[in-house]
C-alpha positions in Angstrom: 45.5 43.6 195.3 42.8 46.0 195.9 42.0 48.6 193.2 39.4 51.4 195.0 39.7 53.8 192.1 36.8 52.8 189.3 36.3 53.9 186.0 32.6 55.7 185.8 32.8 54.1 182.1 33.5 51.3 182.1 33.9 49.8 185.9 37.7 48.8 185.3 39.6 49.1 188.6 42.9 50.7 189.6 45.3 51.2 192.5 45.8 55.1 191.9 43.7 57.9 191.1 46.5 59.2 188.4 46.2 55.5 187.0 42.8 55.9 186.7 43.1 59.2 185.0 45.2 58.3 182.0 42.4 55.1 181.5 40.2 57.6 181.7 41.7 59.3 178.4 40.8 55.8 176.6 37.1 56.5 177.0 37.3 60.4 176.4 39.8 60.5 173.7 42.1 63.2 175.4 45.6 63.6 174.6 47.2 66.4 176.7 50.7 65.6 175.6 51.6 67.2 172.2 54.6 67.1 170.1 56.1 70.4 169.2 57.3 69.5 166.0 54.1 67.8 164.1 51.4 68.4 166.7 50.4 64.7 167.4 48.7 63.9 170.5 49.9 61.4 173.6 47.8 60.1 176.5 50.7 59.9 178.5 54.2 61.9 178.9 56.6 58.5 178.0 55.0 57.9 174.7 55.4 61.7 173.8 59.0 61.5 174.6 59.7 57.8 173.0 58.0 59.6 169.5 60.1 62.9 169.6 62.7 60.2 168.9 61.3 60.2 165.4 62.3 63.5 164.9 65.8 63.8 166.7 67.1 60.3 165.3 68.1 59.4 169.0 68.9 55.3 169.0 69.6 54.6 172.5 69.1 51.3 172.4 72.1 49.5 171.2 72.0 45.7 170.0 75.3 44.1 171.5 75.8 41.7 168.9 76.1 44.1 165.6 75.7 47.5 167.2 72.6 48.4 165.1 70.8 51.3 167.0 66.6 51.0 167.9 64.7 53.8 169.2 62.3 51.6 171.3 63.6 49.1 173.9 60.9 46.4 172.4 62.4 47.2 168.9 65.7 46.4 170.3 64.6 42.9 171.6 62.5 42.1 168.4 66.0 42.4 166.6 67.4 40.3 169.4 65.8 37.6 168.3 67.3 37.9 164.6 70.3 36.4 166.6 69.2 34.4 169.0 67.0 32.2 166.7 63.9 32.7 169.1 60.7 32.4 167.5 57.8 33.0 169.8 54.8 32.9 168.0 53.2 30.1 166.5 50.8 29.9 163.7 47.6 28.0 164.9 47.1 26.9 161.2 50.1 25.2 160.5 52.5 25.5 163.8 55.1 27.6 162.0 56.5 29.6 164.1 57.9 33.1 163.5 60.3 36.1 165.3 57.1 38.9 165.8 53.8 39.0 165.2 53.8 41.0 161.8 55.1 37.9 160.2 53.0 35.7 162.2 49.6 38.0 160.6 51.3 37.4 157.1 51.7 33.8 157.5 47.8 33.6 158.9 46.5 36.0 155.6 47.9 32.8 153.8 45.5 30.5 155.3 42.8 33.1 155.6 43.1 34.3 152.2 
């Protein structure tokens, strides 16, 4: 897949110029999206609007098996696993393995100290 459009930073191809913009943001710290309630900054339209949930309470995200509401898709299919036993991540210590990787970083600050 070619990627013509290159980051004058870093080098970093992409396959848009718009792409290439909102990398662009990593290097120059811009963030032209703004929430109107506290004023924090986005890179990028979709995370504005999945933080505004923050402040509206909107849950669309609905777990079919108890009906508990998540305002992130990812959220939703963290939980998921709460149900479905899934454990993903493994402990390279030990080979425990856990639902996300917040519990997988606790278990490691065991063996890490």
């Amino acid at each position: 897949m070619e990627k013509p459009w290159k980051c004058g930073d870093c080098g970093k191809g992409f396959k848009t110029p718009s792409v290439l913009e909102t990398h662009r943001r990593s290097h120059t710290g811009e963030r032209p999206f703004t929430c109107s309630e506290c004023g924090k900054g986005f890179t990028q339209s979709p995370h504005l609007q999945t933080h505004q949930r923050v402040h509206t309470g909107e849950r669309p995200f609905t777990c079919p098996d108890c009906g508990s509401g998540f305002s992130q898709l990812s959220s939703l299919q963290s939980h998921q696993r709460i149900h479905t036993g899934e454990r993903l991540f493994t402990c390279s210590e030990c080979g425990k393995e856990f639902r996300n990787t917040s519990h997988l970083r606790r278990r490691q600050r065991v063996h890490t100290g």
